[in-house]
MILUMZA-99258 format. One line per 4 residues: number of its first residue (from 1); for each residue x, y, z of N, C-alpha, C. Coordinates in nm, 3 decimals. Each point is the difference from the previous one (the first is absolute). Example, Ala and Ser with C-alpha at 12.3 -4.5 7.8 and 13.67 -1.06 7.14 Angstrom:
BEGIN
1> 1.319:-0.569:0.780:-0.089:0.119:0.000:0.090:0.120:0.000; -0.035:0.105:-0.072:0.082:0.119:0.006:-0.077:0.109:0.073
This chain:
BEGIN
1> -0.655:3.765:0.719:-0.015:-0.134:0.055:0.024:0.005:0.150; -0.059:-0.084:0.057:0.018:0.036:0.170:0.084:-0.126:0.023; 0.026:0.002:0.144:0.081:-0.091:0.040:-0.003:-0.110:0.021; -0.152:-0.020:-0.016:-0.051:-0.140:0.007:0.039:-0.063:-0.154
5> -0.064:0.062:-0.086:0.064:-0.060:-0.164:0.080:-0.097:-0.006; 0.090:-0.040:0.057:0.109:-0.139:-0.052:-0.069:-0.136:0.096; -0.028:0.042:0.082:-0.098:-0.104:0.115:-0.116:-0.002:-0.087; -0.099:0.045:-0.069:-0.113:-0.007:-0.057:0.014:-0.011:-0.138
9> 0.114:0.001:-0.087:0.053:-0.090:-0.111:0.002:-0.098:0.042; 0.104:-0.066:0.065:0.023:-0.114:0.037:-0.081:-0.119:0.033; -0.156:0.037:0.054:-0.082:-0.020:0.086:-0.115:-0.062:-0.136; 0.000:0.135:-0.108:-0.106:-0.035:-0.075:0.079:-0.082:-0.142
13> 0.109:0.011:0.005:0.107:-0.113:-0.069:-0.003:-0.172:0.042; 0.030:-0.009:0.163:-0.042:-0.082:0.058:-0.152:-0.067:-0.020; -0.117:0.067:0.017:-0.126:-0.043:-0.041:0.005:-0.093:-0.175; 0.086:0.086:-0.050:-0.053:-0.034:-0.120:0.062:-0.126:-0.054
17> 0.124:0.013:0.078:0.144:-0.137:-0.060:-0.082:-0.111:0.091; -0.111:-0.004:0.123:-0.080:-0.083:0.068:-0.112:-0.087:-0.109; -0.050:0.119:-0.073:-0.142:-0.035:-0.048:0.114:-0.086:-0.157; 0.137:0.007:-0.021:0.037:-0.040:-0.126:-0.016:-0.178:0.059
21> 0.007:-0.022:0.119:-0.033:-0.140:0.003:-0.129:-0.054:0.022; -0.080:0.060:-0.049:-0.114:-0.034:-0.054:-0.038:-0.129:-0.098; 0.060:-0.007:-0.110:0.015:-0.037:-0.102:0.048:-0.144:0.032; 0.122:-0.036:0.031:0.070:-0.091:0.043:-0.090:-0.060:0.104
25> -0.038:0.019:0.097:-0.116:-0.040:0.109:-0.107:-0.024:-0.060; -0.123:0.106:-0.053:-0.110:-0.037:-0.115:-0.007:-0.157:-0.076; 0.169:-0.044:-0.071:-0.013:-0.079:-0.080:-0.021:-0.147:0.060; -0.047:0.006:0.090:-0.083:-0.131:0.073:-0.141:-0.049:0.008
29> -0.058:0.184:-0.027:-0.131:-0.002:-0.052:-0.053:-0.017:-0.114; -0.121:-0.063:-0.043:-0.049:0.024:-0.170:-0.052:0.123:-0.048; -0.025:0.043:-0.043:-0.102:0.115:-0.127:-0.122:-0.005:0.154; -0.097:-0.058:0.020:-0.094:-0.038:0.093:0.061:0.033:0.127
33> 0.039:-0.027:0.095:0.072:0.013:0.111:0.065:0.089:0.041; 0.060:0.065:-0.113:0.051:0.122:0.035:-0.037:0.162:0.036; -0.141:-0.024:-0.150:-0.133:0.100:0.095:-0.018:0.023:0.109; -0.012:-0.168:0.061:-0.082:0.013:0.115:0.128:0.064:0.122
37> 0.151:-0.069:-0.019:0.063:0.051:0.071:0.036:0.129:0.015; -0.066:0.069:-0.079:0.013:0.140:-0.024:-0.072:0.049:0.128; -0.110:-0.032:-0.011:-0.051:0.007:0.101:-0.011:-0.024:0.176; 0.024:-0.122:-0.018:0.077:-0.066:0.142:0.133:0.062:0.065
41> 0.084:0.050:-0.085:0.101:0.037:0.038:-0.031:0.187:0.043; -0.070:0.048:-0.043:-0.020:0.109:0.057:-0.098:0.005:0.139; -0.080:-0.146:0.048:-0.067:-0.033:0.104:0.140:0.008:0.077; 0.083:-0.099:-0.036:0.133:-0.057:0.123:0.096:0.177:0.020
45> 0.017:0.032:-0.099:0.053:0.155:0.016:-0.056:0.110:0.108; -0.089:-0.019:-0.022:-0.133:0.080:0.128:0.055:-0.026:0.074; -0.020:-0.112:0.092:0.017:-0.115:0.091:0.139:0.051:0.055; 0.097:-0.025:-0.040:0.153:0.083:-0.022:0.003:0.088:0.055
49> -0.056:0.114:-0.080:0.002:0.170:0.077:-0.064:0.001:0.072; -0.126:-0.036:0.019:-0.076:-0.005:0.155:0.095:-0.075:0.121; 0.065:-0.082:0.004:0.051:-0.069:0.078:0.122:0.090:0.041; 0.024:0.125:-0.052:0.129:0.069:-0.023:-0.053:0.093:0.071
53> -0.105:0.106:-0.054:-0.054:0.118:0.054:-0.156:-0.028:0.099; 0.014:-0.132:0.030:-0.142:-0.016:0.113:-0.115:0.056:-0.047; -0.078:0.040:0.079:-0.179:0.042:-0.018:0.002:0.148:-0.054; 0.143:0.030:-0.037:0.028:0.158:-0.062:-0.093:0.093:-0.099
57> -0.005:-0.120:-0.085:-0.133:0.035:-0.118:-0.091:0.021:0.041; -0.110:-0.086:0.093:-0.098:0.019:0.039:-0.024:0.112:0.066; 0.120:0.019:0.118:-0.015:0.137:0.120:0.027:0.096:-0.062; 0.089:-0.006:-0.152:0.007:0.156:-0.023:-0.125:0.087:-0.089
61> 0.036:0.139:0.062:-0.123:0.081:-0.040:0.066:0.062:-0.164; -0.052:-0.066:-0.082:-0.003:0.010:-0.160:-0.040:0.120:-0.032; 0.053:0.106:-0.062:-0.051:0.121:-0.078:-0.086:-0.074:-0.093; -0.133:0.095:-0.045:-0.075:-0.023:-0.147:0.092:-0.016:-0.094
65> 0.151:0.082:-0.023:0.044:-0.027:-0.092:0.071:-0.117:-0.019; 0.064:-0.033:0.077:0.060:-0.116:0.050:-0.110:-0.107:-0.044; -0.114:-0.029:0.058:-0.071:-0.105:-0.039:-0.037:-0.019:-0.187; 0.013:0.098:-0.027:-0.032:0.017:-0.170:0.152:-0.058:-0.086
69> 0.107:0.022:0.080:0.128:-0.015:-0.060:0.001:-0.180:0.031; -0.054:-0.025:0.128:0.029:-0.156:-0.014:-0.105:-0.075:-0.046; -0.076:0.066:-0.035:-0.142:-0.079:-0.113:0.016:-0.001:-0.105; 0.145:0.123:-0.056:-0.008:0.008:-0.127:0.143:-0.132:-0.009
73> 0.093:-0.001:0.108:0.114:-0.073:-0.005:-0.057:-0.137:-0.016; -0.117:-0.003:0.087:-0.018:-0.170:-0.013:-0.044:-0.025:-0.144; -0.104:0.033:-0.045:0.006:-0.020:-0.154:0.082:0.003:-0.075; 0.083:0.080:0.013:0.144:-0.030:-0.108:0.066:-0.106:0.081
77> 0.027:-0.039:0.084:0.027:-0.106:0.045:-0.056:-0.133:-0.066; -0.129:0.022:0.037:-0.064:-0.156:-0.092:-0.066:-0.012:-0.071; 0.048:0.167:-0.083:-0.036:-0.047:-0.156:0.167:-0.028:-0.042; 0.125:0.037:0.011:0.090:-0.022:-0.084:0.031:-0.159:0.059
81> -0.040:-0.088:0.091:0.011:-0.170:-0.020:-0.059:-0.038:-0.078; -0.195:0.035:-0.004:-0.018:-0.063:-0.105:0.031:0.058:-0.145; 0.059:0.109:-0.052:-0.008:0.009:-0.072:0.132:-0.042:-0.113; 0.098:0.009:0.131:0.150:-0.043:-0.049:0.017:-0.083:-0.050
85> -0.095:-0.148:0.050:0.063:-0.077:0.052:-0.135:-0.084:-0.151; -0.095:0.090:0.017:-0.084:-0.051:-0.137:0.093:0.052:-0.163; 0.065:0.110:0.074:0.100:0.055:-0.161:0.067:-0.149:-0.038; 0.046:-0.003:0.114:0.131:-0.149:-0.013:-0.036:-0.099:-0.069
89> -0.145:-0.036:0.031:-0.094:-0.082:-0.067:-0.041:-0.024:-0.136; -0.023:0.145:-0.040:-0.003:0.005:-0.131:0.145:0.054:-0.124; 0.068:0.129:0.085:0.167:-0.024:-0.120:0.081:-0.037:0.089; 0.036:-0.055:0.105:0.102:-0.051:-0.023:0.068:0.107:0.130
93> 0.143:-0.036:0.097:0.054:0.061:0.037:0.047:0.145:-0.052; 0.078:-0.020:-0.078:0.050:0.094:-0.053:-0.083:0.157:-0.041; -0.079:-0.063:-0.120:-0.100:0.159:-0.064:-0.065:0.054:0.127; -0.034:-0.091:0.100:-0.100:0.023:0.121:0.081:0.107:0.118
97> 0.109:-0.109:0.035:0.113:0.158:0.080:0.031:0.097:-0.073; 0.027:-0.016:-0.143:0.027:0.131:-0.062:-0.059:0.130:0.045; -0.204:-0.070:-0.037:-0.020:0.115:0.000:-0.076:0.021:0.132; -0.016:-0.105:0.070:-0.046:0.055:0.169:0.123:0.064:0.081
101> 0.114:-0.074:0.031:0.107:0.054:0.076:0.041:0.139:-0.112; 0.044:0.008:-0.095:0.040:0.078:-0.082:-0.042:0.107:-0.029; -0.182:0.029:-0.014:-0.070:0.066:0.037:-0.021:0.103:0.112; 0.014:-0.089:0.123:-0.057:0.050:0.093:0.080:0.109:0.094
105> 0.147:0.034:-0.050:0.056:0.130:0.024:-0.043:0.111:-0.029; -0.044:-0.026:-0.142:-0.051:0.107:-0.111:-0.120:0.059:0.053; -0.093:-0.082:0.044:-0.129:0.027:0.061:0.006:0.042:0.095; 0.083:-0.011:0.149:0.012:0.007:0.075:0.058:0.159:0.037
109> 0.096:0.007:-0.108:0.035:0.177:-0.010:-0.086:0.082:-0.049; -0.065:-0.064:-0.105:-0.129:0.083:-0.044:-0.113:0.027:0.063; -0.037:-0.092:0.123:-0.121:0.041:0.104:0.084:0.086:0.097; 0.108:0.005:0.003:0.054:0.026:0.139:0.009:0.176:-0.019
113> 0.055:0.031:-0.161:0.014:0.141:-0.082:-0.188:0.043:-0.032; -0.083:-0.109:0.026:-0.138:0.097:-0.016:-0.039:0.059:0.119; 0.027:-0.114:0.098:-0.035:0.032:0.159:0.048:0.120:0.030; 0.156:0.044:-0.032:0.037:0.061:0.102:0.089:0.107:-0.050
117> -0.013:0.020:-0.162:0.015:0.077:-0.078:0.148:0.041:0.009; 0.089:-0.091:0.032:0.133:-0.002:0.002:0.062:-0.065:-0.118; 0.045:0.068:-0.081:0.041:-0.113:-0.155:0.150:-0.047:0.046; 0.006:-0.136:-0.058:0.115:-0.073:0.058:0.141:0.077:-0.060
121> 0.085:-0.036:0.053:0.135:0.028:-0.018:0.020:-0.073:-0.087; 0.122:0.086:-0.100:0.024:-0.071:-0.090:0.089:-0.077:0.024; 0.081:-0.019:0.103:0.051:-0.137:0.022:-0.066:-0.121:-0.001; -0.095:0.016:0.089:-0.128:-0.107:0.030:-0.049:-0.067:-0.124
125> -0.032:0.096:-0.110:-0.057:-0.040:-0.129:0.105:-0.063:-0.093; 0.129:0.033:0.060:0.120:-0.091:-0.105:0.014:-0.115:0.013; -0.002:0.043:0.169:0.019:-0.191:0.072:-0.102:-0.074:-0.025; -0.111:0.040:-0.031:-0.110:-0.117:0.018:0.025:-0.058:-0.155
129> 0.035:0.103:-0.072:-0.027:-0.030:-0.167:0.151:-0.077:-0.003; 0.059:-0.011:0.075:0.161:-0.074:-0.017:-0.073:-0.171:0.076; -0.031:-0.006:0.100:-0.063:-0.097:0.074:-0.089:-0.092:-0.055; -0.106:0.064:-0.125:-0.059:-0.059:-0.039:0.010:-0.039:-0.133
133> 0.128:0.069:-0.031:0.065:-0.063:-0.143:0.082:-0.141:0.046; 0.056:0.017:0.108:0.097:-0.157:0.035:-0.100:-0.062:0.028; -0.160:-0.053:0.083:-0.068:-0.045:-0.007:-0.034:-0.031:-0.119; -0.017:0.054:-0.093:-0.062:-0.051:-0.177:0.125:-0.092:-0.039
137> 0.135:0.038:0.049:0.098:-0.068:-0.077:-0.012:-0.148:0.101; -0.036:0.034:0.191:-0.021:-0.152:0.040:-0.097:-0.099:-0.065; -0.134:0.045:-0.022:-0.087:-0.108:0.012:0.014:0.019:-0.212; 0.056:0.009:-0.062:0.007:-0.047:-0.113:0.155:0.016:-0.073
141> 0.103:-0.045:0.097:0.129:-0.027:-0.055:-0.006:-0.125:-0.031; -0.069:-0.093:0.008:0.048:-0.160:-0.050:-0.157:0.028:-0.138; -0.070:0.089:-0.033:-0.097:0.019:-0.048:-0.143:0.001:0.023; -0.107:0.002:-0.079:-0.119:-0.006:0.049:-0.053:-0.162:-0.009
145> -0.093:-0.003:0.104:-0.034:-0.195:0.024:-0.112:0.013:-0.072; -0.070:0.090:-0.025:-0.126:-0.065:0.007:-0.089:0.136:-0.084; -0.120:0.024:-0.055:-0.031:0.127:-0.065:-0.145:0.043:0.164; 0.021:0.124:-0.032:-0.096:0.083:0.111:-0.164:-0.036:-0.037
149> -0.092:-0.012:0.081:-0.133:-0.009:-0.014:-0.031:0.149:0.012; -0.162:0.033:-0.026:0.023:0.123:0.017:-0.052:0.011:0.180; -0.089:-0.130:0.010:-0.016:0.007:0.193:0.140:0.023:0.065; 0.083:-0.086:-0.106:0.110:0.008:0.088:0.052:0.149:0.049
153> 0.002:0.061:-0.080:0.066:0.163:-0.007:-0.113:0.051:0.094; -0.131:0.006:-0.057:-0.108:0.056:0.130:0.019:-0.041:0.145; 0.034:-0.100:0.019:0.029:-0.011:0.132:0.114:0.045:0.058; 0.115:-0.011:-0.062:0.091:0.052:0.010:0.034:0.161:0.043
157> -0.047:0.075:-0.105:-0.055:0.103:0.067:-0.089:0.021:0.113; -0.101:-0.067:0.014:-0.002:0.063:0.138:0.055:-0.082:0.116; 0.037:-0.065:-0.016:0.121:-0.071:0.059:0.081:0.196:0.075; 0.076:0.022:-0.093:0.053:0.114:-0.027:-0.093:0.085:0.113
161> -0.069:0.029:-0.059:-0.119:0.084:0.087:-0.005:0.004:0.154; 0.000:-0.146:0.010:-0.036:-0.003:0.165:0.108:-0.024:0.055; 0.150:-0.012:-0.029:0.107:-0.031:0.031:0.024:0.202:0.038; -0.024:0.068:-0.074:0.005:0.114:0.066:-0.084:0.043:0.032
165> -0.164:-0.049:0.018:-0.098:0.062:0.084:0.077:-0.036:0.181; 0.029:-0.120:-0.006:0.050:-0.052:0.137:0.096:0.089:0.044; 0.118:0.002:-0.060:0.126:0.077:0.039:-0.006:0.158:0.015; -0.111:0.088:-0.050:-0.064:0.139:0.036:-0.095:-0.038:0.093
169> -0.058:-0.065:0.046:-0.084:-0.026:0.093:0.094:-0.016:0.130; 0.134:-0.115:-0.001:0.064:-0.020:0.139:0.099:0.163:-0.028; 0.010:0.062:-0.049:0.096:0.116:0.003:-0.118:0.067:0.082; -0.130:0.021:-0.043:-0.103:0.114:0.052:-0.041:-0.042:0.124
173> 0.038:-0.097:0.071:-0.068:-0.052:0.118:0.129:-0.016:0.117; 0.132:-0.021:-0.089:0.078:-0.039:0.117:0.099:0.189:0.008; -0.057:0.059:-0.029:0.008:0.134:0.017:-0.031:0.034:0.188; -0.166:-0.065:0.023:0.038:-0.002:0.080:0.017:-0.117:0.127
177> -0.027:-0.112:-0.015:-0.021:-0.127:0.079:0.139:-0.047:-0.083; 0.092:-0.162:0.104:0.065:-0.027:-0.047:-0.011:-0.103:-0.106; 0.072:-0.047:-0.060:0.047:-0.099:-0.127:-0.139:-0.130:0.002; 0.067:-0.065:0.135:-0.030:-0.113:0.068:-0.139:-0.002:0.029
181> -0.071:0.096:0.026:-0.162:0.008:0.081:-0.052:0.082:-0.116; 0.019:0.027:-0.152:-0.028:0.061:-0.095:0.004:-0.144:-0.050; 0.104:-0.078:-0.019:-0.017:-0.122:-0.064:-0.081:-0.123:0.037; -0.028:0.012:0.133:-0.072:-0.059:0.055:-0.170:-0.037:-0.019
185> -0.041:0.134:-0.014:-0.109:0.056:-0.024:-0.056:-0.049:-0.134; 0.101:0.077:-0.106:-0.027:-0.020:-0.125:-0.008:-0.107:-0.055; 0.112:-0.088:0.060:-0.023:-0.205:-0.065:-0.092:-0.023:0.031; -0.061:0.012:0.127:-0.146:-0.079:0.089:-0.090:0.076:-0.096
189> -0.025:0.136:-0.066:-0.126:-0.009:-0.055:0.042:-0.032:-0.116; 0.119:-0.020:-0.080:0.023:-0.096:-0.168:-0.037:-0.120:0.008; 0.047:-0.060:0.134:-0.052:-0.131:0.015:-0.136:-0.031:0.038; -0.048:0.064:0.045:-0.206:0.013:0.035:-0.062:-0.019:-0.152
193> 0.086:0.112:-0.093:-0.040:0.052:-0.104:0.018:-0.152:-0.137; 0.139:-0.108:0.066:-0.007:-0.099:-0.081:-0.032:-0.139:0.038; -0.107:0.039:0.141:-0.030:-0.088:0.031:-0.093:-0.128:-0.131; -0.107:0.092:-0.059:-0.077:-0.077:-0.089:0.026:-0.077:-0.086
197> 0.157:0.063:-0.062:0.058:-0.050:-0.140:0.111:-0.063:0.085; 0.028:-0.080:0.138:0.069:-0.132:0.070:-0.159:-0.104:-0.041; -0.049:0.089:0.077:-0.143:-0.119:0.018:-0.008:-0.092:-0.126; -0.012:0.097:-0.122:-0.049:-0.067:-0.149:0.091:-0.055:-0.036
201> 0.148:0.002:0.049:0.125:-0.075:-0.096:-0.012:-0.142:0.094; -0.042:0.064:0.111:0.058:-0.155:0.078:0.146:0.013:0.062; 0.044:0.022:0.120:0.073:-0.023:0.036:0.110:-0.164:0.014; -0.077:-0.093:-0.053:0.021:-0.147:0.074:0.138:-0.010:-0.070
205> 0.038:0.044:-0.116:0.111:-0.023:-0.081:0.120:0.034:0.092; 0.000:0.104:0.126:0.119:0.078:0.084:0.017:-0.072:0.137; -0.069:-0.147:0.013:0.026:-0.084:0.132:0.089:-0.093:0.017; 0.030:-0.029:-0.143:0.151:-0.126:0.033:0.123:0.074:0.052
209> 0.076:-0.053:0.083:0.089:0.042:0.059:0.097:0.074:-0.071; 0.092:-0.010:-0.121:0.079:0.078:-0.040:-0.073:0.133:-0.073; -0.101:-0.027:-0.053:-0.106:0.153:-0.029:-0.017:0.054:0.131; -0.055:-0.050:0.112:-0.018:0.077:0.137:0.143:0.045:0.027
213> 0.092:-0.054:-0.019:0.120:0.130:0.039:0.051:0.105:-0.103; -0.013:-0.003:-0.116:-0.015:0.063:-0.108:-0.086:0.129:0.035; -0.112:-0.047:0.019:-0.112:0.106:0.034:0.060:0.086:0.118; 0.010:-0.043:0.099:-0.005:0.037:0.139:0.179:0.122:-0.035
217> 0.089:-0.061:-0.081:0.104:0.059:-0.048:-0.059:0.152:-0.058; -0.072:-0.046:-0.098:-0.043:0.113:-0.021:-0.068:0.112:0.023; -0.071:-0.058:0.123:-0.078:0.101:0.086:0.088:0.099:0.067; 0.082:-0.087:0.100:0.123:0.030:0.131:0.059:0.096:-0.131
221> 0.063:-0.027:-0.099:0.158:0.109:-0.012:-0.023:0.040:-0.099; -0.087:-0.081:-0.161:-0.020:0.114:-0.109:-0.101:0.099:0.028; -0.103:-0.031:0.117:-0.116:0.121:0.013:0.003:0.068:0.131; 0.034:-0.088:0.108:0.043:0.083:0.114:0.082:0.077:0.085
225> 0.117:-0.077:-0.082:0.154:0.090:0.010:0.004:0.098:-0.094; -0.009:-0.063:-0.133:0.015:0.097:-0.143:-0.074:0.071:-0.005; -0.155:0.058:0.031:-0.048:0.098:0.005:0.023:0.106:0.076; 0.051:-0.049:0.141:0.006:0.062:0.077:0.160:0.105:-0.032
229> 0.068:-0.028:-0.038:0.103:0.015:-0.048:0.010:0.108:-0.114; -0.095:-0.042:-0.088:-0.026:0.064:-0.101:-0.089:0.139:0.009; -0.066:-0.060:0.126:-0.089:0.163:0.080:0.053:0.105:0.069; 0.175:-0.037:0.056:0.075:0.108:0.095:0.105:0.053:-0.108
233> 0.002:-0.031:-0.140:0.005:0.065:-0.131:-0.061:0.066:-0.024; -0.117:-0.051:-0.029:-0.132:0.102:-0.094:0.008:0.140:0.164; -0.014:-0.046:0.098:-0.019:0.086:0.106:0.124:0.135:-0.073; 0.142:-0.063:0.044:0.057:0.123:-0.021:0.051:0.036:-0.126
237> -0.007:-0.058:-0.115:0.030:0.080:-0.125:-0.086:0.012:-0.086; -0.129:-0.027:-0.024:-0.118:-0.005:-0.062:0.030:-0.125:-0.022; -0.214:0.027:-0.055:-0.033:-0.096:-0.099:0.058:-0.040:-0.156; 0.037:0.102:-0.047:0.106:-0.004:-0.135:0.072:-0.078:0.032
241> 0.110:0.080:0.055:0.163:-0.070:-0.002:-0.031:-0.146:0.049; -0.085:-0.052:0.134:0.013:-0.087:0.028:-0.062:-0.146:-0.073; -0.094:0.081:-0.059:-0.058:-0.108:-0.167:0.098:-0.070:-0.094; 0.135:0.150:-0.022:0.075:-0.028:-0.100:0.120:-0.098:0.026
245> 0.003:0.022:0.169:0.105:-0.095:0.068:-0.062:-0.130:-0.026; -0.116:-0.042:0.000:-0.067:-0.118:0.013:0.004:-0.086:-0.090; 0.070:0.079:-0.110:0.034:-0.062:-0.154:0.151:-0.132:0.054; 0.072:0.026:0.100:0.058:-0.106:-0.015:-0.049:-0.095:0.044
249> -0.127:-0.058:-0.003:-0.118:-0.141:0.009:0.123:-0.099:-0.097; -0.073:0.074:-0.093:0.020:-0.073:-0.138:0.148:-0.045:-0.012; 0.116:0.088:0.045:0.141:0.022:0.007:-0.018:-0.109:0.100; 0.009:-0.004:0.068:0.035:-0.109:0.132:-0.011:-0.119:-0.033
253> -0.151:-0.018:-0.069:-0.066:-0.136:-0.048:0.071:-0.040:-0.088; 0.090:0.077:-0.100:0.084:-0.075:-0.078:0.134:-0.043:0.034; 0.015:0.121:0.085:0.174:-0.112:0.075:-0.028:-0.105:0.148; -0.144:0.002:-0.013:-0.006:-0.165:0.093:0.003:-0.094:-0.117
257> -0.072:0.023:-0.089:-0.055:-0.093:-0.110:0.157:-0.094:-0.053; 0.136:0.174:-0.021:0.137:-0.097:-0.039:0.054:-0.070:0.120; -0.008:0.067:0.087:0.104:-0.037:0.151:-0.088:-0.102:0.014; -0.122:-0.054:0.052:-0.027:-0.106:0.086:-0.061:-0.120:-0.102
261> -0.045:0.035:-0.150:-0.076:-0.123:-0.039:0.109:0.062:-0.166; 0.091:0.044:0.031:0.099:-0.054:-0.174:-0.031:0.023:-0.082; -0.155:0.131:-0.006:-0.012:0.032:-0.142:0.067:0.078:-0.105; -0.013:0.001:-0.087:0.106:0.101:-0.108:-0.049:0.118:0.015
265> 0.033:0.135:0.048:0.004:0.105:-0.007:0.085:0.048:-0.149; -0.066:0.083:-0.062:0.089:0.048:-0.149:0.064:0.139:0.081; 0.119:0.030:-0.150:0.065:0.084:0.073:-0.125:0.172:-0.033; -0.111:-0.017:-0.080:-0.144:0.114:0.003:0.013:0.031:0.122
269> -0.055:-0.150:0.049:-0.068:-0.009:0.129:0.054:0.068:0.171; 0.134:-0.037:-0.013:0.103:0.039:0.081:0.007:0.165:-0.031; 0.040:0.019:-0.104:-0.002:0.165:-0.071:-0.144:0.051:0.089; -0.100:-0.063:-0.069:-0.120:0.098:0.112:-0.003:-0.048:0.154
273> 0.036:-0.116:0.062:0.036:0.039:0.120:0.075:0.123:0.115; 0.137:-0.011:-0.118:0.084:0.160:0.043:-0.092:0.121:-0.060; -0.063:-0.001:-0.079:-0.068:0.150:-0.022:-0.076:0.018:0.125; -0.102:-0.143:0.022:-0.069:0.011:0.110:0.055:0.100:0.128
277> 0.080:-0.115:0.072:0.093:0.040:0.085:0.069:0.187:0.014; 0.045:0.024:-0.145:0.090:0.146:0.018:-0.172:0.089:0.022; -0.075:-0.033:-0.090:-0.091:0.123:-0.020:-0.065:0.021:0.162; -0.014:-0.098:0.070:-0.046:-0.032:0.142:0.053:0.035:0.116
281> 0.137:-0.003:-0.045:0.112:0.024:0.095:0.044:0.175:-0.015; -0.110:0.017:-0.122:0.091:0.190:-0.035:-0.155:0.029:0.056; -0.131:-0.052:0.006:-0.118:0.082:0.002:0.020:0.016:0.178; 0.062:-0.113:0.078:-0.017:-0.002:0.114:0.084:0.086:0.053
285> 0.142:0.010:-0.014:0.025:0.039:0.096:0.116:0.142:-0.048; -0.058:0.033:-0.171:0.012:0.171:-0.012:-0.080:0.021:-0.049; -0.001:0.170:0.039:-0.061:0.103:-0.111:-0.156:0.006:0.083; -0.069:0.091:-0.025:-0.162:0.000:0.042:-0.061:-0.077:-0.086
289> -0.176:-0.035:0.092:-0.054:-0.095:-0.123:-0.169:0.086:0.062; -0.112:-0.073:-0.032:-0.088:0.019:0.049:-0.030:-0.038:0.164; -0.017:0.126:0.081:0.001:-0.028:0.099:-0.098:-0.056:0.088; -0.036:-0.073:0.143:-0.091:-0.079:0.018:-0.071:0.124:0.103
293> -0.123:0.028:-0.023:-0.136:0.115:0.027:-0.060:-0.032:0.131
């Protein structure tokens, strides 16, 4: 582990305990609206990092490979909104993070071990399988709400999919350009890319004033802080580890859910919070894991 490691835990920990107020913010939007803010909010995110790193994107001279890594990032980019966010649609919170967030470690070590023919540490493979057991015990300690569609699970998965096409894409690019002008880049073409599917939902639902700060919330700090955040992670400990850190989304979202709006957390639920937490806290900052290429 190098010396950066506790700064780049911290960093891609930070991203992720950002994106857990998602949820809490979101719930202003409908089923309808929230699509579209999927979208909008990765416009205002752009906007953000450009305003941060100036005409950087444009002036810099892009390797071929580089341009392939953020064509492939932007698609996983805006395929895992719409696809997440259509899981949600059809089962339900819960089965939907299961298996997109829950997933997408698994996948994420597994492209990362084809690429680069490094098989993970077996620490790495304990923690994730410890991480994503307290996740099963979060989103179904009070039980299951609702039964799975099978769209639901299809999307879900690739939900999964592009949640680590993105996160091997900003590892392969901010190798060598920074965080900020890698993230920059990549939102502006997700957002080019979701321009059509704003057009067809209709934006008009995201103009009354408490949705316009909602939105604009979510642009500024769950996509433009939290990615960015989440990219000077993926930068220095991989794409793995920093996937598996990303699992406390879900962890975070449930101790806003008791602390600020009084919901019942069970003592499951709490139990997979601390699994969360130890397995995260042992992948980060001992032992080797898969390293970033």
């Amino acid at each position: 582990m190098t010396s950066h490691a506790p700064g780049a835990v911290i960093s891609a920990a930070g991203g992720a305990l950002l994106w857990a107020t998602i949820g809490p913010a979101a719930a202003l939007l409908d089923t309808h609206d929230r699509l579209a803010a999927a979208a909008v909010r990765l416009a205002i995110g752009t906007l953000v990092l450009f305003a941060v790193v100036g005409g950087r994107p444009l002036t810099t001279r892009w390797r071929r490979s580089e341009l392939r890594s953020l064509a492939v990032g932007a698609v996983g980019i805006a395929g895992f909104q719409m696809t997440y966010f259509g899981a949600i649609g059809h089962s339900g919170v819960a089965i939907s993070t299961t298996l997109a967030i829950g997933l997408s470690p698994v996948m994420t070590g597994m492209w990362t071990w084809l690429r680069t023919r490094e098989r993970p540490a077996i620490g790495w493979m304990v923690g994730t399988a410890i991480a994503a057991t307290g996740l099963v015990l979060l989103m179904y300690g009070r039980g299951v709400t609702g039964p799975a569609s099978p769209t639901g699970i299809i999307l879900s998965l690739l939900a999964a999919m592009f949640f680590s096409m993105h996160a091997i894409a900003i590892q392969l690019t901010t190798s060598g350009q920074t965080p900020a002008t890698t993230l920059t880049a990549m939102f502006g073409l997700a957002a080019l890319l979701l321009i059509p599917v704003t057009v067809a939902i209709g934006p008009q639902g995201l103009l009354s004033g408490p949705v316009v700060t909602c939105v604009v919330y979510l642009g500024v700090v769950t996509t433009g802080i939290a990615y960015w955040l989440f990219a000077r992670g993926v930068r220095h400990l991989g794409a793995a580890t920093a996937v598996t850190i990303s699992l406390l989304e879900p962890a975070g979202a449930a101790i806003i859910a008791a602390v600020a709006f009084r919901e019942h957390v069970s003592l499951a639920q709490w139990t997979g919070i601390g699994l969360i937490c130890a397995a995260i806290a042992s992948i980060g900052f001992a032992g080797p894991k898969l390293k970033p290429t």
